[in-house]
TIGULO-73722 format. One record per residue (C-alpha): residue number from 1; x, y, z. Coordinates in Angstrom, 1 decimal. Layout:
N
+-----+--------+--------+--------+
: pos :      u :      v :      w :
+-----+--------+--------+--------+
: NUM :      X :      Y :      Z :
...
+-----+--------+--------+--------+
//
This chain:
357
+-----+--------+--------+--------+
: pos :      u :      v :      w :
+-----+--------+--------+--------+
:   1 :  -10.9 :  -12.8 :  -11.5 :
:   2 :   -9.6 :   -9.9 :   -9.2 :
:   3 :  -12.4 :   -8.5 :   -6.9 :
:   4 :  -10.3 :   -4.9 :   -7.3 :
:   5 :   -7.2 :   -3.4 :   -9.3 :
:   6 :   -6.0 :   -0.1 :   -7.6 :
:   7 :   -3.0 :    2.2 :   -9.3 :
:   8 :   -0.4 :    4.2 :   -7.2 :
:   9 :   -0.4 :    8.2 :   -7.1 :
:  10 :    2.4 :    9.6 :   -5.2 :
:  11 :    3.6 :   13.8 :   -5.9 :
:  12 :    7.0 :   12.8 :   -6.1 :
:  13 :    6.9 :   10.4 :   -9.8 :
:  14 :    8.2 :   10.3 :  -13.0 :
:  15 :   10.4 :    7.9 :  -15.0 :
:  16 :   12.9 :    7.4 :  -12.1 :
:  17 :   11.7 :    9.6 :   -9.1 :
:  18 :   14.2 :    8.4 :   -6.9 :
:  19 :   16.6 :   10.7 :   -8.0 :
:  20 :   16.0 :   14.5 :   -8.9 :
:  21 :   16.7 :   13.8 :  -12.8 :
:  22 :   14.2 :   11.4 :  -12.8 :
:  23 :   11.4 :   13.1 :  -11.0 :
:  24 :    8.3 :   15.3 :  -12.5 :
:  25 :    8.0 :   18.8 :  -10.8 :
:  26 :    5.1 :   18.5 :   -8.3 :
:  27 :    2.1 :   20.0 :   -9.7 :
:  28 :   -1.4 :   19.5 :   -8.6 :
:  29 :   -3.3 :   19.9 :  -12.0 :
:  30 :   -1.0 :   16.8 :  -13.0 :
:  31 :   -1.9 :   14.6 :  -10.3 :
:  32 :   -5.5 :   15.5 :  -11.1 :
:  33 :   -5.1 :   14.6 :  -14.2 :
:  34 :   -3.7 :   10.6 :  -12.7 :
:  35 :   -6.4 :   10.3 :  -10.8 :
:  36 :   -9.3 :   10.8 :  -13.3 :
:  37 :   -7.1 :    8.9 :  -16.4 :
:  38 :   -7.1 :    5.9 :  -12.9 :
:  39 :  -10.4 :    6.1 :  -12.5 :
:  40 :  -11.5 :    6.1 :  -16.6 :
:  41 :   -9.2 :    3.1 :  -17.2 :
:  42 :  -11.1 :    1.2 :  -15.0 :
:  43 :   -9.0 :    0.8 :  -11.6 :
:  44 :  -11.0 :    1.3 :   -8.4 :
:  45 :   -8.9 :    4.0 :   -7.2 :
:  46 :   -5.5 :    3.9 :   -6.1 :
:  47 :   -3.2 :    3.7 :   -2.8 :
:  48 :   -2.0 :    8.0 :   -1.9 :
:  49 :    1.5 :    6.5 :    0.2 :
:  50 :    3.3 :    8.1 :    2.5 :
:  51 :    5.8 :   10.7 :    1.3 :
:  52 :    7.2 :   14.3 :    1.8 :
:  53 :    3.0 :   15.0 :    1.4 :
:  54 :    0.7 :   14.1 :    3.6 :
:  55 :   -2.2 :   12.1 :    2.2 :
:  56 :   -4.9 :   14.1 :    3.7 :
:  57 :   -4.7 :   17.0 :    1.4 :
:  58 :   -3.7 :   15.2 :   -1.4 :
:  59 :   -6.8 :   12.7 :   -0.9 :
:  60 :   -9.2 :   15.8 :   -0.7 :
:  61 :   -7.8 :   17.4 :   -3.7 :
:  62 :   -8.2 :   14.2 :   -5.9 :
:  63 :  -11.5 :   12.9 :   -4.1 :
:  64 :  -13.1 :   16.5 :   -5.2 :
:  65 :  -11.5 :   16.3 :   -8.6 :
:  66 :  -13.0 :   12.6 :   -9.3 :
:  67 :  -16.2 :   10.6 :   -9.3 :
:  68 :  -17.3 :    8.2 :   -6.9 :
:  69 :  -15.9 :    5.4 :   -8.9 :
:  70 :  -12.4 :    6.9 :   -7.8 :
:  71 :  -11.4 :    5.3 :   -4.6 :
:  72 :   -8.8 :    6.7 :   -2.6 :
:  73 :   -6.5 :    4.3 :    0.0 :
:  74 :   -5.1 :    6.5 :    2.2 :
:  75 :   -1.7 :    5.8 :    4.3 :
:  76 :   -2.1 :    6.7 :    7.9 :
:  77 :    0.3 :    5.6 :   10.8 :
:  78 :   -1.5 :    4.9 :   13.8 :
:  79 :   -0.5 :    6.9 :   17.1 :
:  80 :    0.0 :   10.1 :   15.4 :
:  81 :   -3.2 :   11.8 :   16.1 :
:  82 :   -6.1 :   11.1 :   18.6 :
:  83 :   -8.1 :    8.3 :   17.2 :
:  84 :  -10.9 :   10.4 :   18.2 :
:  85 :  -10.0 :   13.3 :   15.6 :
:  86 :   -8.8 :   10.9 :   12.6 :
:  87 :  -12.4 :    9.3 :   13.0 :
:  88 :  -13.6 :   12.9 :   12.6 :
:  89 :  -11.2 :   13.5 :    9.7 :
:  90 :  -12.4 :   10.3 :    8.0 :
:  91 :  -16.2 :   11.2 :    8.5 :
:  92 :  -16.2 :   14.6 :    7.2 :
:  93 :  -14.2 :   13.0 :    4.0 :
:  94 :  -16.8 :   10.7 :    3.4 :
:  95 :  -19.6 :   12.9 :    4.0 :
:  96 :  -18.0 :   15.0 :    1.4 :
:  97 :  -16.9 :   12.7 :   -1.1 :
:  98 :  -19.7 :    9.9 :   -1.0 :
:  99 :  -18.6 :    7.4 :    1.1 :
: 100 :  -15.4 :    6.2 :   -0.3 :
: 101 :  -12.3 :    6.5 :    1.8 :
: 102 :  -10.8 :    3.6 :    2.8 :
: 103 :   -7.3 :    3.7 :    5.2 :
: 104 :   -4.2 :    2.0 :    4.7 :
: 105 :   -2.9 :    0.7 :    8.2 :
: 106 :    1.1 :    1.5 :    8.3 :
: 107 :    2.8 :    1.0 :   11.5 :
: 108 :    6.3 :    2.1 :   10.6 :
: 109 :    9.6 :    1.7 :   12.2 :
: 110 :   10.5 :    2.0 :   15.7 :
: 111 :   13.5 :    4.6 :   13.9 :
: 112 :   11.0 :    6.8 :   12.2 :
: 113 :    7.7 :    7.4 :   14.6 :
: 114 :   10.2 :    8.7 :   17.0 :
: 115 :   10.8 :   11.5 :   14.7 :
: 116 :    7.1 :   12.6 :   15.7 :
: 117 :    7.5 :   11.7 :   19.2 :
: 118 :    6.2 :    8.3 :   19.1 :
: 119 :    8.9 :    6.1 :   21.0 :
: 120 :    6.9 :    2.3 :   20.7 :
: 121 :    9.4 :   -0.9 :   19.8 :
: 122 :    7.9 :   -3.3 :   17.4 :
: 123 :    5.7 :   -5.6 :   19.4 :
: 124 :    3.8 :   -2.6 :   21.0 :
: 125 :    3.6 :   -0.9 :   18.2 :
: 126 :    0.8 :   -3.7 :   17.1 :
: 127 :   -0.6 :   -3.7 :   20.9 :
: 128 :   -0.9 :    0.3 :   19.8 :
: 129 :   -2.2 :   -0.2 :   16.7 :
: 130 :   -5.1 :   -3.0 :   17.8 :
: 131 :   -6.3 :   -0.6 :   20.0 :
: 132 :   -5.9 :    2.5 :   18.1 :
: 133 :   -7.9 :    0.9 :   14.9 :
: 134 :  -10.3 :   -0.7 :   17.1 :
: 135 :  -11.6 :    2.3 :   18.6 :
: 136 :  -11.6 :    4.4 :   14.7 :
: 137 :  -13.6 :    1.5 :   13.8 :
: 138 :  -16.7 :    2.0 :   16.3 :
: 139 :  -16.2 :    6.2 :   15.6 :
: 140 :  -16.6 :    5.8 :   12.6 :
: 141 :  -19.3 :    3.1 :   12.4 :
: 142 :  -21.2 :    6.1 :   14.2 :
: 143 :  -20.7 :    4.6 :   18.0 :
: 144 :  -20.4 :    7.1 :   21.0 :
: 145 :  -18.6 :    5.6 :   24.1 :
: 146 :  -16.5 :    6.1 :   26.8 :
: 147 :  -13.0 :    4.0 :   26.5 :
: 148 :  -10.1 :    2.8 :   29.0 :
: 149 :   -7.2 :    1.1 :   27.6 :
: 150 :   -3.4 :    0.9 :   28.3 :
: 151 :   -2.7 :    3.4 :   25.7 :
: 152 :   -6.5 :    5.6 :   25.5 :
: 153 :   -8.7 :    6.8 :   27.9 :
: 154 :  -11.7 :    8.5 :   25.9 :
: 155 :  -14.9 :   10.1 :   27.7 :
: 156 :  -18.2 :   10.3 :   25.2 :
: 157 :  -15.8 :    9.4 :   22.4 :
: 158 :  -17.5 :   10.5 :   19.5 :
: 159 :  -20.5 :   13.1 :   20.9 :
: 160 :  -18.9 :   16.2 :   19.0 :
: 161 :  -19.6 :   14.5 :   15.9 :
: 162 :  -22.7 :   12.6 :   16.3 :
: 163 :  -24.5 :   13.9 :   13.6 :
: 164 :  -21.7 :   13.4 :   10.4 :
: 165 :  -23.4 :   10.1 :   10.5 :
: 166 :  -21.6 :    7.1 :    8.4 :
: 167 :  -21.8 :    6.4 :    4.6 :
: 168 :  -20.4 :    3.6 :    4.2 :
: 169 :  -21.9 :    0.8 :    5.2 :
: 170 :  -20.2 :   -0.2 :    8.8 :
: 171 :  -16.8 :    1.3 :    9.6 :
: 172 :  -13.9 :    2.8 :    7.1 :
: 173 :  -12.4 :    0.0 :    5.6 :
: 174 :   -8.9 :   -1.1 :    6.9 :
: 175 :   -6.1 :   -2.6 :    4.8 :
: 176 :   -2.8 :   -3.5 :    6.3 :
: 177 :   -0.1 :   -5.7 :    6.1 :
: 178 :    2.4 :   -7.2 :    8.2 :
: 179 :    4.7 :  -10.2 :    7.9 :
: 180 :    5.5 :  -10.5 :   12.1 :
: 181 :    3.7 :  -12.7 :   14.0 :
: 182 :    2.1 :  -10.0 :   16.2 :
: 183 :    1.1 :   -7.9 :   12.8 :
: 184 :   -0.8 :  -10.8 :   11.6 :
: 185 :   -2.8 :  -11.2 :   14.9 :
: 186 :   -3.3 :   -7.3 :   14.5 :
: 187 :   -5.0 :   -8.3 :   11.1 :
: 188 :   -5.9 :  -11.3 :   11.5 :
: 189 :   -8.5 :   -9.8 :   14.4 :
: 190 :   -9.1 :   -6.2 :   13.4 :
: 191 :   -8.6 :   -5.4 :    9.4 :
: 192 :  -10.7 :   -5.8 :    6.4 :
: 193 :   -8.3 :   -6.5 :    3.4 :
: 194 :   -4.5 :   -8.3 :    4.4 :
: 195 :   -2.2 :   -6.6 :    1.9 :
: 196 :    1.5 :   -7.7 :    1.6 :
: 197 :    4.2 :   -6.9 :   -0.6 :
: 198 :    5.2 :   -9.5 :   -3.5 :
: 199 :    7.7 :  -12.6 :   -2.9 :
: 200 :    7.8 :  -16.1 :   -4.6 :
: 201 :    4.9 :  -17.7 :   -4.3 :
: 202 :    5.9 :  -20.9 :   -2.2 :
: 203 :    6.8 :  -18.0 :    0.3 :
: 204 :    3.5 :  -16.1 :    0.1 :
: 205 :    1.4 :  -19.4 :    0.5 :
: 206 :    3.2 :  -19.8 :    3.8 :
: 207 :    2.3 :  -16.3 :    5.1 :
: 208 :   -1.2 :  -16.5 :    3.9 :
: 209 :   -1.9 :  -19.7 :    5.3 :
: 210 :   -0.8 :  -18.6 :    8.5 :
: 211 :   -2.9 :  -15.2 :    8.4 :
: 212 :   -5.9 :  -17.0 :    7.3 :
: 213 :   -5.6 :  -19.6 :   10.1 :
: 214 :   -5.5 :  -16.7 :   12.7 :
: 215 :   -8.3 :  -14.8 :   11.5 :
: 216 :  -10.4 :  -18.3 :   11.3 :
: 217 :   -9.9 :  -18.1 :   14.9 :
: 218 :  -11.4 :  -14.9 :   15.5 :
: 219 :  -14.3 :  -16.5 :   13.2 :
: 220 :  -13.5 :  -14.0 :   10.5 :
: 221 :  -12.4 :  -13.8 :    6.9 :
: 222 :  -10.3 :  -11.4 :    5.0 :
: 223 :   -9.8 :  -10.0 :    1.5 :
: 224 :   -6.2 :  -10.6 :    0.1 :
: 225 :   -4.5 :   -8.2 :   -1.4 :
: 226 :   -1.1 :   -7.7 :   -3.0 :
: 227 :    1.2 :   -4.6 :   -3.5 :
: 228 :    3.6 :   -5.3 :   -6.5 :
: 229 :    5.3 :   -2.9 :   -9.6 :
: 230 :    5.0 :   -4.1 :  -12.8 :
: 231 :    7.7 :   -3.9 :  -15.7 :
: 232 :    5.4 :   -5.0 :  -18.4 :
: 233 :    6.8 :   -4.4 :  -22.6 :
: 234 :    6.1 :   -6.2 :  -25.7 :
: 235 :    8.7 :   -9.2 :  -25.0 :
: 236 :   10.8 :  -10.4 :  -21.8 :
: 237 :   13.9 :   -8.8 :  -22.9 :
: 238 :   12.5 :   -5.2 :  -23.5 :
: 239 :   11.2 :   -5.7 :  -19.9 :
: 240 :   14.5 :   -6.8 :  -18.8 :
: 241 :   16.3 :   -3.7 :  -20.4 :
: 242 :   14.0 :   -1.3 :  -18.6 :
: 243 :   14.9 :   -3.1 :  -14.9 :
: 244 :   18.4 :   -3.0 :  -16.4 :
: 245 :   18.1 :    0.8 :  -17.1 :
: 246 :   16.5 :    1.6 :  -13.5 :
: 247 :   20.1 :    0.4 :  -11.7 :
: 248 :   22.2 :    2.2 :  -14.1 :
: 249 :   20.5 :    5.4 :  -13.9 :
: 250 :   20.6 :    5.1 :  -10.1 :
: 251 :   23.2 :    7.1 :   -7.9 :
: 252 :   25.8 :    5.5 :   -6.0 :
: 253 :   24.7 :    8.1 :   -3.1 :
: 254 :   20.9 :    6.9 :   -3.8 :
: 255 :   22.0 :    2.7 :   -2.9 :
: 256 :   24.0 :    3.9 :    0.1 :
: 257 :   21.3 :    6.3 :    1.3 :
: 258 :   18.5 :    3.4 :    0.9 :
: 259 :   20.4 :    0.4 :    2.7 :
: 260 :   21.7 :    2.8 :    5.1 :
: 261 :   18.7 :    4.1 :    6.0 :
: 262 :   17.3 :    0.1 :    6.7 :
: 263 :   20.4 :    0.0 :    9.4 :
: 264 :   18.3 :   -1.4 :   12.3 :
: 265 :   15.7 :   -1.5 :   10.6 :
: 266 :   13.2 :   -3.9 :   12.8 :
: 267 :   10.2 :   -4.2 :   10.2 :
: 268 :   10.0 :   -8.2 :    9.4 :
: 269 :    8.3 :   -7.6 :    5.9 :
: 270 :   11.4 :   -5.3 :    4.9 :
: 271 :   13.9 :   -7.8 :    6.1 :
: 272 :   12.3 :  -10.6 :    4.5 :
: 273 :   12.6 :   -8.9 :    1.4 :
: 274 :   15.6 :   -7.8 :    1.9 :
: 275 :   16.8 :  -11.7 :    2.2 :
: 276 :   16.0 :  -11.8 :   -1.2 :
: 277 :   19.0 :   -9.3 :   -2.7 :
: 278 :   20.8 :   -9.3 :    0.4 :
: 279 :   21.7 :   -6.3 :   -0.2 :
: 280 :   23.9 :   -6.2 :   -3.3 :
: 281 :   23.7 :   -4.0 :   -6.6 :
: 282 :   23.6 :   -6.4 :   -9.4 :
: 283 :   25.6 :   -5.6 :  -12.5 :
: 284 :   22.3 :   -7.0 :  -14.4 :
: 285 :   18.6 :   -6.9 :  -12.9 :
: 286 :   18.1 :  -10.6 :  -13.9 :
: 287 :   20.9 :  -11.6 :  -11.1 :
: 288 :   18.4 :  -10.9 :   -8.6 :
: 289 :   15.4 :  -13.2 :  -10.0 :
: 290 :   13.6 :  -15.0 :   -7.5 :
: 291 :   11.0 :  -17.1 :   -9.1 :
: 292 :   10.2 :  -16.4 :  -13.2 :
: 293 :   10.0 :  -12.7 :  -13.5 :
: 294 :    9.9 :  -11.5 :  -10.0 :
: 295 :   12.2 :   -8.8 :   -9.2 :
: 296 :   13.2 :   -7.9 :   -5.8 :
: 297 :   15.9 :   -5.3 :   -6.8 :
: 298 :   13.2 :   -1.9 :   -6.9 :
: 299 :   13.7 :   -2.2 :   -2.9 :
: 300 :   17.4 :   -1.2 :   -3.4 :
: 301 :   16.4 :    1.9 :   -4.8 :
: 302 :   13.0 :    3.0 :   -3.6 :
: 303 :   11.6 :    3.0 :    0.0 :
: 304 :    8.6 :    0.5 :    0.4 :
: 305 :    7.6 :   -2.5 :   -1.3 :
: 306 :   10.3 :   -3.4 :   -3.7 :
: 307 :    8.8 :   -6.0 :   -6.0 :
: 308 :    8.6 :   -6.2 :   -9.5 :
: 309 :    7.2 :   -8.5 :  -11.8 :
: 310 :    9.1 :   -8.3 :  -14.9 :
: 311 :    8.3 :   -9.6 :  -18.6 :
: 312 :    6.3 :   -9.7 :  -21.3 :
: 313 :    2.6 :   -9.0 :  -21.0 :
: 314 :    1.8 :  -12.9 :  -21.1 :
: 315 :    4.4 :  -13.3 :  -18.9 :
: 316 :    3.3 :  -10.8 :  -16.2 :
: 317 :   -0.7 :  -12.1 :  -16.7 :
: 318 :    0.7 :  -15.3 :  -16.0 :
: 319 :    2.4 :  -14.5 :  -12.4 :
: 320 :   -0.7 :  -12.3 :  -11.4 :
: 321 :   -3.3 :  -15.5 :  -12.5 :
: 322 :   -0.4 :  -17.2 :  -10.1 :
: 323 :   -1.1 :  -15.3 :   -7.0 :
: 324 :   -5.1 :  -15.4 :   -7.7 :
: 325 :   -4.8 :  -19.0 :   -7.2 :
: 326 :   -3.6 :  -18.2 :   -4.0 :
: 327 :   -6.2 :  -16.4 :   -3.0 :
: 328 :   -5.3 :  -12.7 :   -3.8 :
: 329 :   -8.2 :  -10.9 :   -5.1 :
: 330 :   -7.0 :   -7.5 :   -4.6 :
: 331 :   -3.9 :   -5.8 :   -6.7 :
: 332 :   -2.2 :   -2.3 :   -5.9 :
: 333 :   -0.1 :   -1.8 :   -8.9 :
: 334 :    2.2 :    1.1 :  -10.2 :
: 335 :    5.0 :    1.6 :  -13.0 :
: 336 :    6.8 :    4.6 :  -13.2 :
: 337 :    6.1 :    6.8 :  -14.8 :
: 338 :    2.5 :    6.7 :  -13.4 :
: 339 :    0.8 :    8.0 :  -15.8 :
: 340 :    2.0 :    6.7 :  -18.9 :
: 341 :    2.7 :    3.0 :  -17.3 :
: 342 :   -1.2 :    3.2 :  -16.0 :
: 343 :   -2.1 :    3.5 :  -19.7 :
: 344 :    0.0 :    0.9 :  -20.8 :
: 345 :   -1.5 :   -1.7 :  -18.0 :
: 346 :   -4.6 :   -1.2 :  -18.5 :
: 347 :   -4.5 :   -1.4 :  -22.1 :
: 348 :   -2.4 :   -4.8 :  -21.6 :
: 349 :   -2.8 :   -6.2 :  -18.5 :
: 350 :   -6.1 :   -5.3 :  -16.5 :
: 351 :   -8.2 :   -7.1 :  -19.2 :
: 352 :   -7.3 :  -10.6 :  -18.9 :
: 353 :   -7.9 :   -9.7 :  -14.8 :
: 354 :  -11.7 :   -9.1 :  -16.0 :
: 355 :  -11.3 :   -5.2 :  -15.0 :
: 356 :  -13.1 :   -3.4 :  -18.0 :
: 357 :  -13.6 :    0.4 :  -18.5 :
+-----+--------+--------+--------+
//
């Protein structure tokens, strides 16, 4: 049985948000309204992603709008603010909102952190982030300390803000995922819950293994959790039409603009799925099936994990019961659009993962 199910709330949704047609105005009272129907149908919150928002306000907004039962994962690059201040940030949220922020690690791409002055090439950018998250972790497990490393120097980190003391039992909980080998040492010593995006199982039983054996040799253990979108209707082929329906309602500008954009692209999780299209706009969705009902084509479309699992509801209980027997116990799950498909999930799916309202 999964330990957690989270949903996905990002401003930008709607049938096909992708492309202008397709996309819901952004309105604040609606995105409300997603995150307490998440929270009543049972899910423990739900991953706020990066976007053209930024998560902070967004996560305030809904956190005040919601119960404690509402969850909220937030997406934070590390690098961009003094880990000194985001461990402020994160405090005053959780003194506000009863303890229940949690951050989603994302180191990026070399291409877009320099767009906020951040010029770091892959392998530091995990020597940046193990110290970066290593030094929110004691700030916000209430520590104050002085600090010298290659990328921080900090004197009486923490002293401003002594007395927001923590709510949460130790630190704020970390989840990241990374398919490189120096991401998985980042996770494997520092972070809470390993996420990664869905691929064929043989495939994730490789990566798992390997992230479990490093953090065995820190002497720790970590949560597994996996980031897929679900195409879930009353049989295989009504499931198959909707993927069908997603390509053909999907600009020729909108492909070019989303492989273009991955020129150079140096993130091994994006090109390992990318190995699994290669690249190519199918004339049918079901070209592109890498294992029963998996789906790698939302990735030639929308930025971000590009996974699917597509079929009946049977079908798509029998793929998730898959990946719990290899350890996942954590799902982040979305369907556009949001709100409707968060109905339809938990009404179909979440029940027969033991999540009940």
């Amino acid at each position: 049985m999964a330990t957690e199910v989270l949903w996905y709330v990002i401003p930008r949704e709607g049938a096909y948000p992708w492309e202008p047609e397709g996309r819901r105005p952004v309105d604040l009272g609606y995105l409300a309204q997603l995150a307490g129907t998440v929270e009543r149908l049972g899910y423990s919150g739900a991953l706020l992603a990066t976007d053209l928002y930024d998560v902070w306000p967004l996560g305030s907004a809904l956190a005040a709008s919601t119960s404690t039962a509402f969850k909220p994962l937030l997406a934070v690059h590390p690098g961009l603010i003094s880990p000194t201040l985001l461990a402020k940030m994160a405090l005053s949220f959780d003194n506000l909102f009863g303890g229940r922020l949690r951050f989603n690690v994302v180191n990026g791409s070399t291409k877009s952190l320099q767009e906020y002055g951040l010029h770091v090439e892959h392998d530091e950018r995990y020597e940046l982030s193990a110290e970066y998250w290593s030094i929110v972790k004691r700030l916000t497990a209430g520590e104050v300390f002085d600090y010298k490393g290659r990328f921080y120097d900090l004197k009486n980190a923490g002293a401003s803000f002594r007395e927001l003391r923590p709510v949460q039992e130790s630190h704020i909980p970390l989840w990241f995922g990374g398919s490189s080998a120096p991401g998985i040492e980042m996770a494997a010593e520092h972070v809470d819950v390993f996420l990664t995006w869905g691929e064929p199982p043989h495939l994730l039983k490789e990566k798992l293994e390997r992230v479990r054996a490093r953090a065995a040799a820190y002497g720790r253990t970590l949560r597994i959790g996996l980031r897929l979108h679900l195409i879930v209707r009353d049989t295989e082929d009504e499931a198959w039409a909707a993927a069908d329906r997603l390509l053909d309602v999907t600009s020729g500008a909108t492909y070019a603009r989303q492989l273009g954009d991955r020129e150079g692209e140096d993130g091994v999780g994006w090109q390992r799925q990318f190995r699994q299209h290669g690249g190519k706009v199918p004339a049918h969705a079901r070209e592109l099936e890498t294992h029963p009902n998996m789906w790698p084509g939302m990735s030639l479309f929308r930025p971000g994990p590009g996974t699917a699992v597509v079929g009946s509801t049977d079908q798509v209980v029998q793929r998730l019961k898959e990946f719990e027997e290899l350890g996942v116990d954590t799902f982040i799950l979305s369907g556009n659009p949001l709100l409707e498909e968060a109905y339809r999930v938990a009404e179909t799916v979440l029940p027969a993962l033991g999540v009940t309202r």
